[in-house]
BAPA-847684 format. One record per residue (C-alpha): x, y, z. Coordinates in Angstrom, 3 decimals. Layout:
BEGIN
X Y Z
...
! end
This chain:
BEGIN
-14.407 -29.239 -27.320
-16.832 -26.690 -28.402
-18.096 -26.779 -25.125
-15.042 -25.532 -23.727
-14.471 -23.034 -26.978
-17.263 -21.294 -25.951
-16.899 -21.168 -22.132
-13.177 -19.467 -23.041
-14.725 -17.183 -25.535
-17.742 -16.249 -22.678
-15.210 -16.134 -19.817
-12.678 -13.929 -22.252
-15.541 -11.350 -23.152
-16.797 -10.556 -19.962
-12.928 -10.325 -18.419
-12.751 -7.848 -20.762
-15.376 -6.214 -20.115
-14.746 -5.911 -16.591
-11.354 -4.434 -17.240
-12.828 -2.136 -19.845
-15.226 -0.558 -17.193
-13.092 -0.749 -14.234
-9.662 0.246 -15.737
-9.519 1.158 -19.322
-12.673 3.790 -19.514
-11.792 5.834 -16.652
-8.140 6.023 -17.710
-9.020 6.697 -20.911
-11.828 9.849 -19.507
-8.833 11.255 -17.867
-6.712 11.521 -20.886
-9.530 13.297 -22.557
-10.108 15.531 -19.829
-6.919 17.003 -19.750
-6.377 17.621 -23.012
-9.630 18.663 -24.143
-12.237 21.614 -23.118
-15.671 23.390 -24.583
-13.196 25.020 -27.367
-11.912 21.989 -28.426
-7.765 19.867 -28.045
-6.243 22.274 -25.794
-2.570 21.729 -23.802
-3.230 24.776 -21.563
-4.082 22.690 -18.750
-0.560 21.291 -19.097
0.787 24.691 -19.617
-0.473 26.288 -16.195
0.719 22.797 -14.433
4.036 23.900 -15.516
4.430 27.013 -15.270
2.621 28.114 -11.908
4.565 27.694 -8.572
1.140 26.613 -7.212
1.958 23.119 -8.869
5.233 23.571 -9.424
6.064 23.424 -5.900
3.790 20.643 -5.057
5.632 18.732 -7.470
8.720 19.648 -5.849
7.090 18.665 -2.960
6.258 15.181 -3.495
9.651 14.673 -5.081
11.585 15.496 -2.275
9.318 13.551 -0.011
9.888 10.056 -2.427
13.479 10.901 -2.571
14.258 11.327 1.452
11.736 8.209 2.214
13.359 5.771 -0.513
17.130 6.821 1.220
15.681 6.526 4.526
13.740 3.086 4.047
17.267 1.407 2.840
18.354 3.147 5.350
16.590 1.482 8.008
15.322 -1.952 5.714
18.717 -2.795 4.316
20.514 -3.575 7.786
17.509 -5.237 9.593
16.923 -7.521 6.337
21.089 -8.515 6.328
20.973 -8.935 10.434
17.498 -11.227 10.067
18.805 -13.049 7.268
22.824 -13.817 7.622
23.331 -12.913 11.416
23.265 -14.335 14.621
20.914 -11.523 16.156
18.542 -12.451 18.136
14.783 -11.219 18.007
13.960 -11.874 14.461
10.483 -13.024 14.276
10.002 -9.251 16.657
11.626 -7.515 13.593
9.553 -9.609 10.707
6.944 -8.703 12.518
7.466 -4.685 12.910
7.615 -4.782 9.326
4.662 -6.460 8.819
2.470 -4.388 11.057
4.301 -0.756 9.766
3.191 -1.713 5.854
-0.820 -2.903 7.272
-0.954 0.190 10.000
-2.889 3.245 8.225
-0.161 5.853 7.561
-2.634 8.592 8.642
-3.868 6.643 11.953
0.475 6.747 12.762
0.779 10.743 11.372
-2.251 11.710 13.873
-0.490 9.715 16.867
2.999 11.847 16.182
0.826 14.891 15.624
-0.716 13.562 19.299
3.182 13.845 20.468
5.028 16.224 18.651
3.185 19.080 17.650
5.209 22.413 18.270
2.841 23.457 21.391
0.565 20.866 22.586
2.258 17.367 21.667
3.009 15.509 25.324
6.690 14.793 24.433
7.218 18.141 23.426
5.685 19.890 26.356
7.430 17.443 28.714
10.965 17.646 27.449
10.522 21.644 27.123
8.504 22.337 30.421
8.952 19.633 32.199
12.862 18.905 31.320
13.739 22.244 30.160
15.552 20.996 27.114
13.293 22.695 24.524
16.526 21.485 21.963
14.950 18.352 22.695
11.791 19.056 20.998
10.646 18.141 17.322
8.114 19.482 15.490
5.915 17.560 13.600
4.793 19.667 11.214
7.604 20.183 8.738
9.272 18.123 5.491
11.553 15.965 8.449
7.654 15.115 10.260
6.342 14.148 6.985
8.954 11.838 5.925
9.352 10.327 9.462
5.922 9.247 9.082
5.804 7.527 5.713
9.164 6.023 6.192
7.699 3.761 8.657
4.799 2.961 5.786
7.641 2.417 3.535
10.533 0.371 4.917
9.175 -2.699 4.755
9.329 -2.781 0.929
13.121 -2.559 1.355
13.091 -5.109 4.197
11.041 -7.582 2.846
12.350 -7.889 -0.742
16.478 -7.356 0.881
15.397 -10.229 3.166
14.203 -13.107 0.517
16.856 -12.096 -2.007
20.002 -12.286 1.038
18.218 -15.763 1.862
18.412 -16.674 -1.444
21.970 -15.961 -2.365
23.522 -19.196 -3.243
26.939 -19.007 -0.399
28.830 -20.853 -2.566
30.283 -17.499 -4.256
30.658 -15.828 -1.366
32.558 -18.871 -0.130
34.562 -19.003 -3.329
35.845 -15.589 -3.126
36.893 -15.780 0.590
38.840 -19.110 -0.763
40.466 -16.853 -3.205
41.827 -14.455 -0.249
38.860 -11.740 -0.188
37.512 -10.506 3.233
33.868 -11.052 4.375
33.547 -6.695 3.800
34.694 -7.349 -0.083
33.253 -10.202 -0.781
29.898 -8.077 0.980
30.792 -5.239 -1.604
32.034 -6.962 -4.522
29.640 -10.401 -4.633
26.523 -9.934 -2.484
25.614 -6.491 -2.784
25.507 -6.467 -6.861
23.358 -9.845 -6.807
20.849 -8.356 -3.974
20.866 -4.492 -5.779
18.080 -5.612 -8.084
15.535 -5.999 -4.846
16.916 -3.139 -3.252
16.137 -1.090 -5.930
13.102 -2.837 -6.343
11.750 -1.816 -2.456
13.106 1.749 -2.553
11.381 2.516 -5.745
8.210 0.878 -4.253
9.032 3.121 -1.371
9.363 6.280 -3.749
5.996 5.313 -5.396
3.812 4.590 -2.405
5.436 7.971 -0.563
4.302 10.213 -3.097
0.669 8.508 -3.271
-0.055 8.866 0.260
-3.181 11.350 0.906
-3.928 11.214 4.867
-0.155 11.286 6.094
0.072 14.483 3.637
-2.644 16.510 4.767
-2.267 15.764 8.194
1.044 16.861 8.505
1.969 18.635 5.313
-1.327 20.954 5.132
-0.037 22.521 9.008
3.093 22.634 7.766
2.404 24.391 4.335
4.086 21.657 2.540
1.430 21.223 -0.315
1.874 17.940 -2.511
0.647 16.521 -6.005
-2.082 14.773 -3.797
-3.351 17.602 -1.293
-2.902 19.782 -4.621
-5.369 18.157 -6.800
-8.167 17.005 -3.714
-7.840 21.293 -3.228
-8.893 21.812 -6.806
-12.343 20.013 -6.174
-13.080 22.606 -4.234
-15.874 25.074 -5.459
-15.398 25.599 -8.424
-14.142 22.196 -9.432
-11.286 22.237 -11.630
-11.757 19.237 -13.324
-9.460 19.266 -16.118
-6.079 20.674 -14.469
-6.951 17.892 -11.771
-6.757 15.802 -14.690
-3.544 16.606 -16.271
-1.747 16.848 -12.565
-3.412 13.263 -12.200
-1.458 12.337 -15.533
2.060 14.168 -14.326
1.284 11.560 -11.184
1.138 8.373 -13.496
4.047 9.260 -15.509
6.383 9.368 -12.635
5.248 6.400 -11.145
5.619 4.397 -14.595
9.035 6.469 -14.992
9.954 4.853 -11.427
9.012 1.636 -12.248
10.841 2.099 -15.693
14.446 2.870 -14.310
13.429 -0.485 -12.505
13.245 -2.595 -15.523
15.611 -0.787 -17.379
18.361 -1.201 -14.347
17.268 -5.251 -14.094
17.297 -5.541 -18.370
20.858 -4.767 -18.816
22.192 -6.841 -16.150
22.607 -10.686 -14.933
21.405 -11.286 -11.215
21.285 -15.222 -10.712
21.093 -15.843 -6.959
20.064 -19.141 -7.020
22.507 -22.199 -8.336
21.831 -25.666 -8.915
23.906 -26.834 -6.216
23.914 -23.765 -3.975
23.915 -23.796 -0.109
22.952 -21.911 2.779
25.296 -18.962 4.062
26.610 -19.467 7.272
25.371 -16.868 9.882
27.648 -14.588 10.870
28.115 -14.245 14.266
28.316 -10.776 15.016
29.544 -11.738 19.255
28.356 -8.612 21.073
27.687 -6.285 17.959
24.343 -8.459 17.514
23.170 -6.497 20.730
23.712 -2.960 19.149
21.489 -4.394 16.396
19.051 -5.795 18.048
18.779 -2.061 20.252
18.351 -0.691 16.334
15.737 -3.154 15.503
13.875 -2.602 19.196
14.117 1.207 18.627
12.516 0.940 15.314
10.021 -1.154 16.673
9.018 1.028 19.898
9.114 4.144 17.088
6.683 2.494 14.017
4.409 0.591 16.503
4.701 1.221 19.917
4.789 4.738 19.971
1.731 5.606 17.715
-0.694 2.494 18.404
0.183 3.701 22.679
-0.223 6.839 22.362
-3.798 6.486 19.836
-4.840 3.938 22.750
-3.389 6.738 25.680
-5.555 9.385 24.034
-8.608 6.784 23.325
-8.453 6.280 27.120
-7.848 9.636 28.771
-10.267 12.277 29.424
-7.997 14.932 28.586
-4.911 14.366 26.597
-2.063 16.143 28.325
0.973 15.273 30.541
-1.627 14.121 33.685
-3.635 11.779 30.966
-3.471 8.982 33.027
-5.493 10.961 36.111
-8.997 10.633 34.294
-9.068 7.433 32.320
-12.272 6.863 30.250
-14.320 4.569 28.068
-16.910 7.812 27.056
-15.174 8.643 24.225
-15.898 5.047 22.929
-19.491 5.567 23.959
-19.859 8.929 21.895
-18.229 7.016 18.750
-20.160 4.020 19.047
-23.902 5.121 20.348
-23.971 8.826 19.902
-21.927 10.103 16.754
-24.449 8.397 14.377
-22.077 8.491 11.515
-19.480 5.650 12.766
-22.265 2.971 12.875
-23.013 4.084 9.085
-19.237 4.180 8.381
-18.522 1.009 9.636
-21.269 -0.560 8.103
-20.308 1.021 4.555
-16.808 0.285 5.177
-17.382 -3.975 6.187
-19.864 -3.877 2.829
-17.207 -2.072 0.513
-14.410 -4.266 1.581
-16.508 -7.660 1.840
-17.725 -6.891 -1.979
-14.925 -5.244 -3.365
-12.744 -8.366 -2.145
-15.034 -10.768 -3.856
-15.472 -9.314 -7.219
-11.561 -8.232 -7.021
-11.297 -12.651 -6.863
-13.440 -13.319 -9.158
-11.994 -10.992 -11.904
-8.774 -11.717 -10.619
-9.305 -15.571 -11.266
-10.697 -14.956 -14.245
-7.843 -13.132 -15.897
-5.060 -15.850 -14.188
-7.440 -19.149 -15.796
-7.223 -17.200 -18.899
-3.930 -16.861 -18.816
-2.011 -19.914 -17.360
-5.355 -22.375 -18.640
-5.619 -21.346 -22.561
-4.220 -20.332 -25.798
-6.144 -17.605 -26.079
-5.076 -14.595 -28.640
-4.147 -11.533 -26.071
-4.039 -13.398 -23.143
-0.932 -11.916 -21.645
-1.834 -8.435 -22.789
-5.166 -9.062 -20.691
-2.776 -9.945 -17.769
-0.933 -6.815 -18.461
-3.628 -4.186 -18.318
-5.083 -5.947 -14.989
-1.864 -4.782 -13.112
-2.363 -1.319 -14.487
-3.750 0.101 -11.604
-0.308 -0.130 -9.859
0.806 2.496 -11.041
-2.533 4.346 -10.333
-2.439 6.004 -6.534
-5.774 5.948 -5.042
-6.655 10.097 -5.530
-5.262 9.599 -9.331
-8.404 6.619 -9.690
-11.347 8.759 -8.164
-10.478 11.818 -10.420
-10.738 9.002 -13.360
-13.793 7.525 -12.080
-15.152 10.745 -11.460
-14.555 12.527 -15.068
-16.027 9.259 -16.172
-18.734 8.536 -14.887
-19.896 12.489 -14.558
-20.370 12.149 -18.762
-22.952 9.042 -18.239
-26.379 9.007 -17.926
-26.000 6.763 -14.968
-25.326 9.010 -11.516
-22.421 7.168 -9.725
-21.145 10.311 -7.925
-21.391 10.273 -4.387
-23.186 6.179 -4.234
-22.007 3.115 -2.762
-21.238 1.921 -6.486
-18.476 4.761 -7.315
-16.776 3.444 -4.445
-16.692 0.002 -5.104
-15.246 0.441 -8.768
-12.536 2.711 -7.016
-11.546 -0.254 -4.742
-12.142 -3.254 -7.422
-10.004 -1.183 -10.145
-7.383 -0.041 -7.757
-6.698 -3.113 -5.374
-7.616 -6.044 -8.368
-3.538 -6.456 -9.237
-3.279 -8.048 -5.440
-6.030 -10.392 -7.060
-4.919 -11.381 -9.971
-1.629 -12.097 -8.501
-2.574 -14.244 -5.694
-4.869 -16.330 -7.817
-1.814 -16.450 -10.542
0.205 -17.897 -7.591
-2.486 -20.046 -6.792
-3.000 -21.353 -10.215
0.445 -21.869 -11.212
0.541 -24.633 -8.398
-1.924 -27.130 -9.641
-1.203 -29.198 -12.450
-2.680 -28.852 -15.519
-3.125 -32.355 -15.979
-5.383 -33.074 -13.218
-8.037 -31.200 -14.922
-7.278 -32.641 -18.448
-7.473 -36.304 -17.166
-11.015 -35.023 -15.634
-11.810 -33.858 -18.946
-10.630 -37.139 -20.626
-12.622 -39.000 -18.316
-15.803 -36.738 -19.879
-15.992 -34.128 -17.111
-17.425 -30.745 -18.387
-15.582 -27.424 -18.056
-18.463 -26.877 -14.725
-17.448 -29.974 -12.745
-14.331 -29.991 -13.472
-13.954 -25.915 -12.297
-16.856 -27.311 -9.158
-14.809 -30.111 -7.821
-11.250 -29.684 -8.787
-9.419 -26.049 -9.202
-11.542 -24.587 -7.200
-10.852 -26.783 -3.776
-7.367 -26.745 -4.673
-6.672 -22.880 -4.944
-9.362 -21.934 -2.189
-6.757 -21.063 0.149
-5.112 -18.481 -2.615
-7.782 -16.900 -3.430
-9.060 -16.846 0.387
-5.364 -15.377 1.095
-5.871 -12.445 -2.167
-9.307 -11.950 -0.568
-7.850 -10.784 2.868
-5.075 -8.782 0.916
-7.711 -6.817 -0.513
-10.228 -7.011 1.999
-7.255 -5.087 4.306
-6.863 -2.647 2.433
-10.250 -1.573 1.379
-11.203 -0.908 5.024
-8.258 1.788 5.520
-8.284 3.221 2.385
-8.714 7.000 2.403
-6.697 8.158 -1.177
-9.689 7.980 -2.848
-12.350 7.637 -1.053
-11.754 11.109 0.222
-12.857 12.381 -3.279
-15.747 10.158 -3.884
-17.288 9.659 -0.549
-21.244 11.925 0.565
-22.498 12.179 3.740
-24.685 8.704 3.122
-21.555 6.663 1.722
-18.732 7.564 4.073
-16.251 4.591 4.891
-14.785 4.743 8.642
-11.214 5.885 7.093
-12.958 9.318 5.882
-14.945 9.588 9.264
-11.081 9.485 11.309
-9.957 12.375 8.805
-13.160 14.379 8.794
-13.319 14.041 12.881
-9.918 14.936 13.218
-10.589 18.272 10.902
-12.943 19.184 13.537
-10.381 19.062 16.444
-11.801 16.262 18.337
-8.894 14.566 19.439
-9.885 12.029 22.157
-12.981 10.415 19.947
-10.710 10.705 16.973
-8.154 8.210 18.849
-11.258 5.906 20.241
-12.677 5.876 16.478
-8.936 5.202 15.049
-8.652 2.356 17.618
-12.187 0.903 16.423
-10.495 0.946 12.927
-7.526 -0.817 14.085
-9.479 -3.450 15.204
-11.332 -4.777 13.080
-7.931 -4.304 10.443
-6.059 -6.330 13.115
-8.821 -8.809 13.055
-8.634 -9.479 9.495
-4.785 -9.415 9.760
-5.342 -12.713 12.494
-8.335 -14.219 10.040
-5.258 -14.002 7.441
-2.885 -15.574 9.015
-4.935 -17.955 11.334
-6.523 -19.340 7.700
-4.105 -18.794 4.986
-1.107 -17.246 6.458
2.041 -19.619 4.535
-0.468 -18.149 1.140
-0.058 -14.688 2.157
3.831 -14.699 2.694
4.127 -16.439 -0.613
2.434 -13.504 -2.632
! end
């Protein structure tokens, strides 16, 4: 018993320690920061956020962009999730599947395969419908707010899709089948029963949508930079710039959180003052409505969307990869030497990769280990603050990656220890931001074995060791191998903050892509996005292939 009393109290302390360091201290720097200079407590960093069009119009900016790419993902999520889940279309694994590989695809590896096609004078589909066609009305350019949002949208749907999808699958039919007993038609009892009992993840994926739109770094200053369509993100990497501005960076990083917490507010406030019980005791499966030749014209909308979100920019990144000059006649001069020049002559992707694999690889780990750490504390003891210790782990949600490195960077610029621009700076970025996936998969994980197979172990005279040695741990191995890959994915394509907190020594292949595409190399940029894409795809296999029914759970 004391034993275990002191294994909770060791385990507890050093939890909270990691959270402290990770979380809580660079949080807490950026507070500071932005309301405090040489002189003293000082609001006039706040002051000239709000009252200069030079962040005044970012914010604009990024509002508009979350607004028009929450409407547009229910736009396009809401009827593929009702056709998958209560019609007879055919083709649904294709459409699970395009909105699998739109949420894991880069967003900036997709925004420099439209720039690739649309931009105003040398993008291939504009040049061929205006010089080729002559239907220049046919054209689209890229570079403007209607370019920006078509490229997070397909980041963003599948937040709508997904969550519309398990909670139409979950709707117990026997009150839709009730009210069409009482004389309602299937479009009111759609209006009047299902919608109001799905509304709760609808909202849910459009506000994800809103948050994750905003965030977004690469797709931003690919497209919005050209386009002079400066956002909260672009805004605050420009004020790093020399001279730094460290403390307005700070206080537009706090504007940031607060609408992402508002966002997530109106969510909870929405869900509090309602009832939304799908599920009944005796429920049954909806019928599936056959839809007789309207399933085609739905299955054309899921193909388009799929030839759009993954055909169109992982073709057209492998067309350019492949082509010796990217134009109309790209298919004249095939090539593998821009693959050469990435892989044996541009010295820095060899580096990049290699930082990138070691990032991801550790940050995944300690991500699990902290992760299962805070979910044994939670779901495995009575511990005083254990929930709130669960709480501030998911903190970083509402975090986007830029608004963690300017943390991490007022934080750790004030210690005597010199993180900035090191492996190490990195690695808290990616453990701090991406450890929510962690604790939640090993919460899932957890939450499936019964406590009383380790307290019969215990009985038996077990210590806390052998008991951890040889029964939770083979029993959740496959959750916390499934929140390893869910990490480890991410990690390798992150660019949000490692943009800020990368040097010439630590740069991770997502910054190489961006920094080669600054330099107008736009065949090796495609052959080094395509080297990116595979080994992202390869971990997306690995996750499935190993712990693939884990993954869909979480």
């Amino acid at each position: 018993m004391k034993q275990a009393f002191r294994v909770d109290r060791l385990i507890l302390g050093l939890t909270i320690f990691c959270l402290v360091v990770l979380v809580a201290m660079p949080v807490g720097s950026l507070l500071v920061s932005s309301f405090w200079d040489e002189s003293g407590l000082t609001f006039r960093y706040f002051k000239e956020a709000f009252s200069s069009s030079l962040y005044l119009l970012p914010l604009w900016h990024s509002l508009e962009l979350g607004a028009w790419t929450g409407f547009m993902s229910i736009f396009i999520g809401l009827p593929l999730a009702w056709a998958v889940a209560r019609t007879n279309m055919p083709g649904k694994g294709l459409i699970t599947a395009t909105a699998t590989l739109s949420y894991l695809a880069p967003p900036f590896l997709t925004a420099i395969a439209f720039v690739d096609l649309f931009s105003p004078n040398a993008g291939v589909l504009n040049v061929f419908f205006r010089d080729v066609l002559g239907l220049p009305a046919l054209t689209f350019n890229i570079f403007s707010m209607a370019g920006l949002v078509l490229v997070t949208v397909l980041h963003t749907f599948p937040f709508v899709f997904l969550l519309a999808r398990s909670a139409l699958e979950s709707v117990d039919a026997s009150y839709e089948e009730a009210a069409q007993i009482l004389g309602a038609g299937k479009l009111r009892t759609a209006l009047s029963i299902t919608a109001p009992l799905v509304a709760p993840a609808v909202l849910s994926g459009t506000l994800l949508a809103f948050v994750n739109a905003i965030a977004l770094f690469g797709s931003q200053a690919i497209i919005g930079l050209p386009a002079r369509i400066v956002t909260l993100p672009t805004r605050i990497y420009s004020l790093f710039d020399y001279p730094p501005e460290y403390g307005l960076a700070a206080a537009l990083s706090l504007v940031f959180v607060v609408i992402t917490m508002a966002a997530l507010y109106l969510q909870r406030s929405y869900l509090a003052r309602r009832s939304f019980v799908t599920l009944g005791g005796k429920g049954s499966r909806p019928q599936l409505l056959d839809l007789g030749p309207w399933r085609w014209l739905l299955f054309g909308f899921g193909v388009l969307i799929f030839l759009v979100a993954i055909i169109a920019p992982f073709g057209t990144l492998t067309a350019v990869s492949l082509s010796g000059s990217w134009g109309l006649d790209f298919w004249k001069g095939l090539t593998l030497k821009h693959y050469h020049f990435i892989l044996f002559e541009y010295d820095v992707t060899r580096r990049a990769i290699v930082n990138s694999l070691f990032l991801a690889t550790l940050a995944a780990s300690l991500a699990v280990v902290i992760g299962g750490l805070v979910s044994w504390i939670d779901l495995r003891t009575r511990l005083p603050g254990r929930k709130a210790l669960d709480y501030a782990a998911l903190i970083p949600l509402g975090l986007p990656g830029i608004v963690m490195a300017v943390a991490l960077i007022r934080f750790w610029l004030h210690m005597p220890l010199a993180l900035y621009g090191t492996l190490s700076i990195l690695l808290l970025a990616y453990v701090g931001r991406y450890i929510p996936l962690a604790v939640r998969s090993s919460n899932s994980a957890l939450r499936q074995i019964d406590p009383s197979l380790e307290e019969s172990a215990q009985i038996l005279g077990a210590k806390w060791s052998q008991v951890m040695r040889q029964i939770t741990f083979p029993l959740i191995r496959p959750g916390l191998f499934a929140g390893w890959l869910l990490v480890f994915v991410p990690v390798v394509q992150e660019l949000s903050a490692s943009i800020l907190l990368f040097s010439s020594k630590t740069m991770t292949l997502a910054v190489a892509v961006y920094n080669l595409y600054e330099t107008g190399y736009t065949e090796p940029v495609a052959a080094l996005a395509m080297i990116n894409m595979l080994i992202i795809s390869f971990a997306m296999w690995l996750a499935y292939r190993v712990g693939g029914g884990r993954i869909r759970k979480i």
